[in-house]
TORPA-67650 format. One record per residue (C-alpha): residue number from 1; x, y, z. Coordinates in steps of 0.25 Angstrom, whole numbers, plus 5000, padded with zeros to 4 digits. Layout:
! TORPA-67650
> pos:px:py:pz
> NUM:X:Y:Z
...
This chain:
! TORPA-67650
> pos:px:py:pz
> 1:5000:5000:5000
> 2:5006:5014:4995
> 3:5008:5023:5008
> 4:5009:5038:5006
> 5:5020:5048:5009
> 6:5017:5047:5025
> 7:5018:5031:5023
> 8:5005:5029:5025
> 9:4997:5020:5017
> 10:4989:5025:5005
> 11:4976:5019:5010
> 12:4967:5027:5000
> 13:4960:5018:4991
> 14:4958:5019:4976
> 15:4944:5026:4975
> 16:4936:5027:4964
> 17:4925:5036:4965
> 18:4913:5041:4953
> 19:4909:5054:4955
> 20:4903:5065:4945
> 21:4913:5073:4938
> 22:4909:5086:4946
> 23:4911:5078:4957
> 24:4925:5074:4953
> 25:4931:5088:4950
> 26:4924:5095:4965
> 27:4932:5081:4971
> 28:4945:5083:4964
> 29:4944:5099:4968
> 30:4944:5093:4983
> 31:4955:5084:4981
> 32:4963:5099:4977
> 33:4958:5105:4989
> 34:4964:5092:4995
> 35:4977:5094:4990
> 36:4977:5108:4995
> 37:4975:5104:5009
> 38:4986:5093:5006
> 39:4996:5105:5003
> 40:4993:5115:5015
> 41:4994:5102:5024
> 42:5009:5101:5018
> 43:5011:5115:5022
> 44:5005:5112:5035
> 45:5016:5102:5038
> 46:5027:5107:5032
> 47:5022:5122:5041
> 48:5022:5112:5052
> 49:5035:5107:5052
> 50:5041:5122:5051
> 51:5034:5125:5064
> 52:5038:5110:5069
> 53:5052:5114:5065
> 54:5052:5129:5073
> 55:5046:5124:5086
> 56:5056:5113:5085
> 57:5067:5123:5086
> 58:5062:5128:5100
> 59:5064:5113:5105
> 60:5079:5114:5103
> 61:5083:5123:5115
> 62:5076:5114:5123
> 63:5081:5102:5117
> 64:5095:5107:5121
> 65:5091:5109:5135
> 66:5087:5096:5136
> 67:5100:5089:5131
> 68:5108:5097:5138
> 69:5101:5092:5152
> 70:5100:5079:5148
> 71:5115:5077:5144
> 72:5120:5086:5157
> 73:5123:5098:5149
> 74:5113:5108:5157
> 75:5109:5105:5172
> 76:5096:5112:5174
> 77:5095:5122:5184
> 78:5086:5120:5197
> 79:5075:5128:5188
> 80:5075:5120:5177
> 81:5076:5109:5185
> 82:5062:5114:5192
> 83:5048:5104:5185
> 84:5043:5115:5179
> 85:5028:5111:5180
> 86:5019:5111:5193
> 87:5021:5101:5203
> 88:5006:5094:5199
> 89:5010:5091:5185
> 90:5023:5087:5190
> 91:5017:5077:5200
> 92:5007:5073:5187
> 93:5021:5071:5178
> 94:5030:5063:5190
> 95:5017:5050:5189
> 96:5024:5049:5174
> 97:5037:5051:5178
> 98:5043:5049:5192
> 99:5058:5058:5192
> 100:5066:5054:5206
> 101:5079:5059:5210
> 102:5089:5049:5211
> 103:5101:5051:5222
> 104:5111:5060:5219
> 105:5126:5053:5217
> 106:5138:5061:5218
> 107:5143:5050:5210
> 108:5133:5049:5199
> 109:5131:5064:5194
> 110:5121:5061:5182
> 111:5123:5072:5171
> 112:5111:5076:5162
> 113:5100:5064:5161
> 114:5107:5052:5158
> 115:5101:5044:5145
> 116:5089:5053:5143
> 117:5087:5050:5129
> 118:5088:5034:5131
> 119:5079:5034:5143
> 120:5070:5043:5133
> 121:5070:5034:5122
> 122:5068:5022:5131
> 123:5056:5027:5137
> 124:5048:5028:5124
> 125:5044:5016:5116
> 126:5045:5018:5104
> 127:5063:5023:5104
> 128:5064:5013:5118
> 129:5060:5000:5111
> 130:5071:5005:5101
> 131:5083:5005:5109
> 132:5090:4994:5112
> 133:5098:4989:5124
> 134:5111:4990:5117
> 135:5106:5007:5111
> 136:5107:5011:5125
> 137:5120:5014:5128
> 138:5121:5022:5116
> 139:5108:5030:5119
> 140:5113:5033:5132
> 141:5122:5043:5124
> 142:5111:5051:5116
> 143:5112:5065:5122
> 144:5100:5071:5114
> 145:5088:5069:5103
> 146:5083:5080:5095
> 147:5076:5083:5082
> 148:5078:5092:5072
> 149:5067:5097:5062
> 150:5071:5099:5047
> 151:5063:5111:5045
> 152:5068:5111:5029
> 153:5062:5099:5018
> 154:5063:5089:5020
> 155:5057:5090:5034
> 156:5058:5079:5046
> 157:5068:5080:5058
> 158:5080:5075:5062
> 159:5083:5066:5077
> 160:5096:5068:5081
> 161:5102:5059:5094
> 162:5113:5066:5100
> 163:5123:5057:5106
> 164:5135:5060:5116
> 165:5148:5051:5112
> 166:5147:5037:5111
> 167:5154:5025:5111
> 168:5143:5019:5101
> 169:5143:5028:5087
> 170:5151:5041:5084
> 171:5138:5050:5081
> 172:5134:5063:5091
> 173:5121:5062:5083
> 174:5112:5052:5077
> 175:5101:5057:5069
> 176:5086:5052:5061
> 177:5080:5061:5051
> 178:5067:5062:5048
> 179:5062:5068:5035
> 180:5048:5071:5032
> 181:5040:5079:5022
> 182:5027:5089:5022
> 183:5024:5087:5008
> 184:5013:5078:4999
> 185:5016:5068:4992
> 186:5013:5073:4977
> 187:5006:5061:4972
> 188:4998:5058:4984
> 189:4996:5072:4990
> 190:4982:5067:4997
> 191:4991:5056:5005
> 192:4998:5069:5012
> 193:4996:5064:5026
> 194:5007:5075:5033
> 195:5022:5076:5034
> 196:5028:5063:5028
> 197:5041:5058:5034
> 198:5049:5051:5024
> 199:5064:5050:5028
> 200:5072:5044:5040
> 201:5086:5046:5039
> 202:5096:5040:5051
> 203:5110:5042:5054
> 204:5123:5033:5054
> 205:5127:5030:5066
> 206:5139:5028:5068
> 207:5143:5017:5076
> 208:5156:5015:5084
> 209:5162:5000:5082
> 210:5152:4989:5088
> 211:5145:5000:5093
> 212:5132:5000:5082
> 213:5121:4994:5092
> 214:5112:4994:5080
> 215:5120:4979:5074
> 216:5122:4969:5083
> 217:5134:4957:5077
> 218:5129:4944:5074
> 219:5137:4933:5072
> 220:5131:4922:5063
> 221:5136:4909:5057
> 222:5139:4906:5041
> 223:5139:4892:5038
> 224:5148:4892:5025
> 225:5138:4886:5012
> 226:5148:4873:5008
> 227:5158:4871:5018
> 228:5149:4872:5029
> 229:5160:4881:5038
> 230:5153:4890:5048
> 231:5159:4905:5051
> 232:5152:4915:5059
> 233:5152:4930:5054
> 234:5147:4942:5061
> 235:5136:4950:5054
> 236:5130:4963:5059
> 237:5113:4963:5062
> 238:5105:4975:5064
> 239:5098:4976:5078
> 240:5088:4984:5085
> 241:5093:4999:5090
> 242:5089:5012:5092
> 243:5099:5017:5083
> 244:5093:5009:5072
> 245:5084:5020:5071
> 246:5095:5029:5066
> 247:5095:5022:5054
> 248:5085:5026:5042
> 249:5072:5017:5040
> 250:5076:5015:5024
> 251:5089:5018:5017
> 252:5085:5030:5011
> 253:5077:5034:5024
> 254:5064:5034:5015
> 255:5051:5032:5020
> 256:5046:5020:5010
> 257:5032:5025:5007
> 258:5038:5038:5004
> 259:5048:5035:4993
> 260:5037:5037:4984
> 261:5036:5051:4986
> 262:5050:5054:4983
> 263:5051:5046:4972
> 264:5037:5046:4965
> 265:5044:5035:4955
> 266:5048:5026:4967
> 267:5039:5012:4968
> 268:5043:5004:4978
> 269:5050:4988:4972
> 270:5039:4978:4976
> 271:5050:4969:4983
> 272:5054:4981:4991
> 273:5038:4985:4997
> 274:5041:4976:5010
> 275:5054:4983:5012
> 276:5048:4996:5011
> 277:5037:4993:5019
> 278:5047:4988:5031
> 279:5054:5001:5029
> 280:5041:5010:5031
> 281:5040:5002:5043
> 282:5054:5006:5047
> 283:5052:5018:5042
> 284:5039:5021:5051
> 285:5045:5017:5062
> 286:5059:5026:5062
> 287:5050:5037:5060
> 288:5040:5034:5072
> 289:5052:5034:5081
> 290:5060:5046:5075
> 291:5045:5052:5077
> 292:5043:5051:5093
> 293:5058:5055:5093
> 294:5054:5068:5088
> 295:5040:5071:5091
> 296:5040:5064:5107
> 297:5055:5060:5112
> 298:5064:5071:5110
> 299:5054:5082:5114
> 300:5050:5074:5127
> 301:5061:5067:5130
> 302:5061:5068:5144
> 303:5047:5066:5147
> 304:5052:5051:5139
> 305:5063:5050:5148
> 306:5053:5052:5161
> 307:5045:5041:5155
> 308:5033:5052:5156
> 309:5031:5051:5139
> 310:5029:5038:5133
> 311:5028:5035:5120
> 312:5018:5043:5111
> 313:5006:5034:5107
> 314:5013:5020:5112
> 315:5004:5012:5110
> 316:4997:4999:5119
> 317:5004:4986:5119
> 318:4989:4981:5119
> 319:4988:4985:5106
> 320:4998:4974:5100
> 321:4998:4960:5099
> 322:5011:4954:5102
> 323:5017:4946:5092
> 324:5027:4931:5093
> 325:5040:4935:5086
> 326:5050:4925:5084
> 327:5063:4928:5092
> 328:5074:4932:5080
> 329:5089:4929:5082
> 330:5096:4940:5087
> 331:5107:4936:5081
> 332:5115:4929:5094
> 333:5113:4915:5088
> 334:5124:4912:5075
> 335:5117:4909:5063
> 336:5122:4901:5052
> 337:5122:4906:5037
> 338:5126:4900:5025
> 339:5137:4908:5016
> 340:5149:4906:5008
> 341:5162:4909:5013
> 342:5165:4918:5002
> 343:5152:4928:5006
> 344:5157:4937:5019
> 345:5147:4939:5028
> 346:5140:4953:5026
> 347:5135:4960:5039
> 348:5121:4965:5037
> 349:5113:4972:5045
> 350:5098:4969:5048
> 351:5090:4982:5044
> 352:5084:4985:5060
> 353:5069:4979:5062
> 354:5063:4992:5068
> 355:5048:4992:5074
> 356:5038:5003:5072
> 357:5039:5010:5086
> 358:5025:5013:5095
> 359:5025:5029:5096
């Protein structure tokens, strides 16, 4: 089923209707006042993301005084320090949230808030059930998350993680760009359904030696076609991370169902439909999560960190069936392929089974 530029799918059926040729020509004026509404909604949005944009820039001052409390930079004063609402919506907050004073150490002197960000993203379901066991020591570095708005075409935003030096990869910053448009979509300008995002763009990371959490080494056994001779090699496989998400969803970063609208000429191969139906998948996913980064974690992420915000619209377990899976071989086990001797083993990775996130 065809999907328009939002990658939705075209539900619309092919309608034939008979109708008087008066009728016609008052019905095909509509459809141009239609259009119309179609063209000031596109200026709507693309207005909206300018305002989007200059209210943004007002967040950045306060951003800066977050990070800097958090990594230990600025110590707020006793007034700054005070709870700045009355004492009854205070008690109202502290049901949520409980905040105790631990005992004070001379020996342990705690500077800033010690892994804000990771307790953060922990705290919400949608990044938590991302992050692995073996992403937290690298997290525990991440000093800072912010956005930046594109406020020229192509429109969208940029995530930036800042990280202090680490003994994992060389970057200060990893980032995800997002790029999204206001416009129709010329041959079906009736499908206009709001900004379309349509680009996802990671970041190499790069990794220090042994350091990339985002493989794991397997070593597997190859049982040699004629003589029968067993060796064992070492192949790379993909495995779950967080910081798979730095990668892009396809290899360009295309959104699938909006290849079309780039390239009018374009017509999907019939043997590749499943892969571009896998990578819509993957695509929708990224997104939803690069999503509540921006619009609910970085702009309350203390309230995340307090556990008083949980994840926007989560849904109920009630609502799912589970479902018996097979247990897959992680890999630990050896396993026996067949090859010449002649072939060198070629380390491949897996491309990363990601999940559509609950929002």
């Amino acid at each position: 089923m065809e999907k328009n530029q939002n990658g939705h799918e075209d539900t619309a059926n092919e309608v034939v209707i008979s109708l008087p040729k008066e009728v016609v020509k008052r019905v095909n004026a509509l459809k141009n006042i239609q259009l119309k509404m179609v063209n000031i909604e596109t200026k709507f949005y693309e207005e909206l993301h300018h305002l989007e944009c200059k209210y943004a820039s007002m967040y950045d001052p306060l951003y800066e005084q977050r990070q800097q409390i958090i990594t230990g930079v600025h110590e707020p004063n006793e007034e700054e320090g005070k709870w700045a609402l009355d004492d009854d919506l205070a008690k109202d907050l502290e049901k949520k949230a409980t905040i105790t004073e631990a005992p004070e150490s001379e020996e342990n002197t705690v500077k800033g808030i010690p892994e804000f960000w990771l307790h953060a993203m922990k705290s919400t379901e949608i990044i938590g059930e991302a992050i692995q066991e073996h992403d937290e020591p690298i997290l525990k570095h991440l000093r800072d998350v912010r956005v930046k708005l594109h406020d020229q075409k192509p429109f969208g935003y940029t995530l930036e993680f800042q990280f202090d030096s680490n003994e994992f990869f060389s970057n200060q910053v990893l980032t995800k760009t997002y790029e999204l448009t206001t416009d129709k979509d010329d041959k079906d300008p009736f499908g206009y359904d709001g900004p379309a995002l349509y680009k996802s763009i990671g970041c190499k990371i790069e990794w220090l030696p042994e350091k990339d959490v985002t493989v794991k080494l397997v070593k597997k056994k190859q049982k040699h076609k004629s003589s029968g001779t067993i060796r064992v090699v070492t192949k790379e496989e993909k495995q779950d991370s967080f910081f798979n998400f730095f990668e892009s969803p396809t290899p360009d970063g295309i959104r699938p169902s909006y290849r079309h609208v780039l390239d009018p000429a374009y017509e999907p191969k019939e043997e590749n439909e499943e892969q571009e139906e896998e990578d819509e998948e993957l695509y929708e996913a990224d997104f939803e999560i690069g999503h509540f980064f921006k619009e609910f974690l970085i702009p309350k992420a203390v309230l995340y960190y307090t556990g008083e915000l949980v994840d926007e619209g989560s849904y109920d377990d009630e609502e799912y069936d589970d479902e018996e899976e097979d247990d897959e071989n992680n890999g630990d086990d050896d396993e026996e392929e067949e090859e010449d001797e002649e072939d060198e083993p070629k380390s491949k990775a897996k491309k990363p089974v990601k999940k559509t996130p609950k929002a």
